[in-house]
C-alpha positions, 0 to 999 in steps of 0.5 A, a space after each residue: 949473104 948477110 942478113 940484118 934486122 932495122 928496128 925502131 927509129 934510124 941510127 941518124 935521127 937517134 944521134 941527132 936526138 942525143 938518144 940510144 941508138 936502135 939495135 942492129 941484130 945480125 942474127 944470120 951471122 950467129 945462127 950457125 955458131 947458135 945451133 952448134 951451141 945449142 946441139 952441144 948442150 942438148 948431147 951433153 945434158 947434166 942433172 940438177 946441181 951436176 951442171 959443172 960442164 954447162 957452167 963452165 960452157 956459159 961462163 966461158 962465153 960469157 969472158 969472150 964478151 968481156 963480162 966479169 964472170 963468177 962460177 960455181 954461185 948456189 952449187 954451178 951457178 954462173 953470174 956475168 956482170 957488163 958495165 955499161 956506163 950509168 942506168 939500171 941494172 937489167 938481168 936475164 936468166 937461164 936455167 941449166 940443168 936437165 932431167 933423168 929421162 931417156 930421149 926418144 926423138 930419134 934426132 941426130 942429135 939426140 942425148 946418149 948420156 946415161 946416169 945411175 940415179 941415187 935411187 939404183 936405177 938406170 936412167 937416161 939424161 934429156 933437156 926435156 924442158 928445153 933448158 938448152 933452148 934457153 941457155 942458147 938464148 940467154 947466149 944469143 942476147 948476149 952477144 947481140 946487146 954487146 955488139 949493140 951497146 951503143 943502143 944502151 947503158 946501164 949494167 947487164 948481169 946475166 945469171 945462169 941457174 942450176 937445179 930448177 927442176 928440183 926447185 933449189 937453184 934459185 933459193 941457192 943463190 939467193 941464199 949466197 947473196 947474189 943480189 948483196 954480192 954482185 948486184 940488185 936488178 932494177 929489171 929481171 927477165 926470163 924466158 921459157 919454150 913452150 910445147 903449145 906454140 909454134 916457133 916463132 911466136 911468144 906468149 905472154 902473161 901478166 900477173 900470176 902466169 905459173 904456180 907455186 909447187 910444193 912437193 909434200 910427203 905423208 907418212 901415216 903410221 898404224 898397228 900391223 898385223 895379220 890380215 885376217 884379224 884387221 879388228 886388232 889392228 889398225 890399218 894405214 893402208 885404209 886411213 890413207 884411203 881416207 886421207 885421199 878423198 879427203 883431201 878433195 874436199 880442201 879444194 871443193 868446201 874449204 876455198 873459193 871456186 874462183 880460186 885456182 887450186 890443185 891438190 894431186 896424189 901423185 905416189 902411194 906405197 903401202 904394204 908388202 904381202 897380201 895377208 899382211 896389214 903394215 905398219 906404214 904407208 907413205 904418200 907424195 902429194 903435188 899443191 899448185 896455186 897462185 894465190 899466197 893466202 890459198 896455198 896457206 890455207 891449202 897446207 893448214 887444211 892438210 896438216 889439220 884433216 890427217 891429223 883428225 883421221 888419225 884420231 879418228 881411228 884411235 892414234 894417239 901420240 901416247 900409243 902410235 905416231 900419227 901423220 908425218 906431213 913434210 915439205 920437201 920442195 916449196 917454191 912460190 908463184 910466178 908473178 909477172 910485173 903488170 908495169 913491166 910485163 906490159 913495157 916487154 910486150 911491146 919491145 917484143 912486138 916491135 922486134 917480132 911482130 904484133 902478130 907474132 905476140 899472142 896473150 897466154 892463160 897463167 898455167 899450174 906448172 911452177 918456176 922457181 924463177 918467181 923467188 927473184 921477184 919474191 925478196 925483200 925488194 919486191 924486184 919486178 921480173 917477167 918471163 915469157 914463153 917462147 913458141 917451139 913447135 915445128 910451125 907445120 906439125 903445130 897446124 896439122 895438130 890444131 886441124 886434128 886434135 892430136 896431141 903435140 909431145 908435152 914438156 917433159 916428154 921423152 919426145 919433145 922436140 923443139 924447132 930449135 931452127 926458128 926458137 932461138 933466133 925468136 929468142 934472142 930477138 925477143 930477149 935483146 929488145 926486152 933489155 934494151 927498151 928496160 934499159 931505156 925507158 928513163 932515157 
């Protein structure tokens, strides 16, 4: 049996009216060629800028829908554009790539795929971040908002994005023109799974919802020598020490407390032998926040306390190097349009459910998705957490205080099942209703 979802106000008092008419989802036609797709994707992951097989699956979708489709935009970038008669340009993204980390869900599906990494090392390949989930979605709305153009007009530009991950996908196809070349959205959308949600529900969040990231690597240069005679020398290992704790005190003297701000160590390599004092220790440092004006602050007040230490401990640069400090990833917060986040929630909780819409804290993990509304245009964007734990492991984790397998785990299993068609509902009824709102 066929299963179809009525929203919104009937085809025959819309026609009488001269508007759209509503959408008519027939999700439980698509669910069996849904979950393949989505199976497909989660054995066959790809690494960031590798995606050529993925982009080639979306693009090839895309085609049998009657999009003009372009590949291979910002490395396997794919851009679907569906004229639809005269009204906005809505677009909607989905990030492709995947991550090195061998899958220990031990589902049937699961990926097998294995990699040799730049670094030598061995690694398994995973949709960890549930990119898959996204992508099947992004598929999903699609197909349903051309089956239901009648609902809508405008221009439909679907964009599918590599190398998230690294935080370069966005930037690549920003940098090839994607809003000069094929087209500038009056409205972006974008959804992402959610480890702390049970399937069948979505999050959202207006203003800031996730922070900006940048990645920053120390390298901090002494004189070497023996171990045993340290006053003839000077010891990076300990100057680095001495960067760690004092890099704490950006956060607590330098800024506000009512303004979110991380600064986390998260790499420290120094040294070779234990009778040795080398000549270099390197760092790698993560920075989160939201504010624009707190992440300058975080980068100067960094660059300005390793470089005192240095000096401090007689590094100059007419003896020695000091401190390198280099941005090797940087990517902005993601700032939800309050107008338009507020116009989604609405179509969300029309097509899912007011009870199925839950208010979301803005979280310190980061999405390059932000750079779509940070141009020069300021374009409006949101994007939404679409709920992908199993609904009775989510109880049982609520009741118990266990905790669930996070994003990025080698163990994260969305509920795939009761994700996507949440997805697809939610995106389809997002695009239509920003379609329509000048209607």
């Amino acid at each position: 049996m066929i299963f179809k979802y009525f929203l919104g106000t009937t085809l025959a008092l819309t026609s009488s009216l001269g508007l759209a008419a509503s959408p008519t989802l027939d999700m439980e036609s698509d669910k069996q060629f849904l979950e393949q797709f989505y199976r497909d994707l989660h054995q066959h992951p790809e690494l960031s800028f590798q995606e050529q097989q993925t982009g080639n699956k979306l693009a090839k979708q895309l085609e049998a829908l009657g999009f003009d489709v372009t590949k291979e935009v910002g490395g396997y970038g794919v851009v679907g554009l569906y004229a639809n008669g005269e009204g906005p340009t809505v677009m909607i993204r989905a990030d492709t790539d995947a991550l090195p980390i061998t899958e220990e869900t031990r589902k049937p599906y699961a990926s097998k795929v294995k990699v040799t990494l730049p670094s030598g090392q061995s690694s398994g390949v995973m949709h960890g971040c549930g990119h898959d989930i996204h992508m099947t979605s992004f598929i999903g709305a699609a197909r349903q908002l051309i089956a239901n153009k009648d609902s809508w007009q405008g221009t439909l530009m679907m964009v599918a994005q590599p190398a998230e991950e690294v935080g370069a996908g966005a930037k690549a196809m920003l940098a090839e023109g994607l809003f000069e070349k094929f087209a500038k959205p009056d409205h972006i959308l974008a959804l992402h799974v959610s480890a702390n949600l049970p399937a069948g529900t979505v999050g959202i969040k207006p203003e800031y919802a996730l922070a900006s990231v940048d990645s920053v690597d120390i390298s901090v240069f002494g004189k070497g020598g023996h171990g045993a005679y340290p006053h003839t020398t000077i010891d990076p290992i300990v100057l680095a020490s001495r960067i760690v704790l004092g890099l704490q005190t950006i956060t607590s003297r330098e800024l506000s407390p009512l303004e979110p701000s991380v600064i986390t160590v998260g790499s420290i390599h120094g040294g070779t032998k234990h009778n040795v004092i080398s000549n270099e220790v390197k760092l790698q440092l993560t920075l989160r926040s939201y504010n624009p004006e707190v992440r300058d602050t975080q980068i100067a007040a960094l660059k300005r306390l390793t470089a005192g230490i240095a000096m401090s401990a007689g590094l100059t640069p007419e003896l020695y190097p000091r401190v390198k400090v280099h941005q090797s990833e940087s990517i902005p917060s993601t700032y939800n349009d309050p107008a338009q986040t507020a116009k989604v929630r609405q179509a969300i909780e029309k097509a899912i459910g007011t009870d199925k819409v839950e208010d979301t804290l803005p979280v310190m993990a980061g999405e390059d998705f932000g750079l779509f509304g940070r141009t020069e245009d300021k374009l409006p964007i949101t994007i939404f957490w679409l709920g992908a734990v199993e609904p009775k492991s989510y109880s049982r984790a609520m009741q118990s205080g266990e905790t669930l397998p996070s994003l990025h785990s080698s163990k994260f299993a969305p509920d795939y099942v009761n994700a996507i068609p949440t997805g697809v509902k939610a995106m389809t009824h997002s695009a239509i209703s920003l379609f329509n709102q000048q209607r």
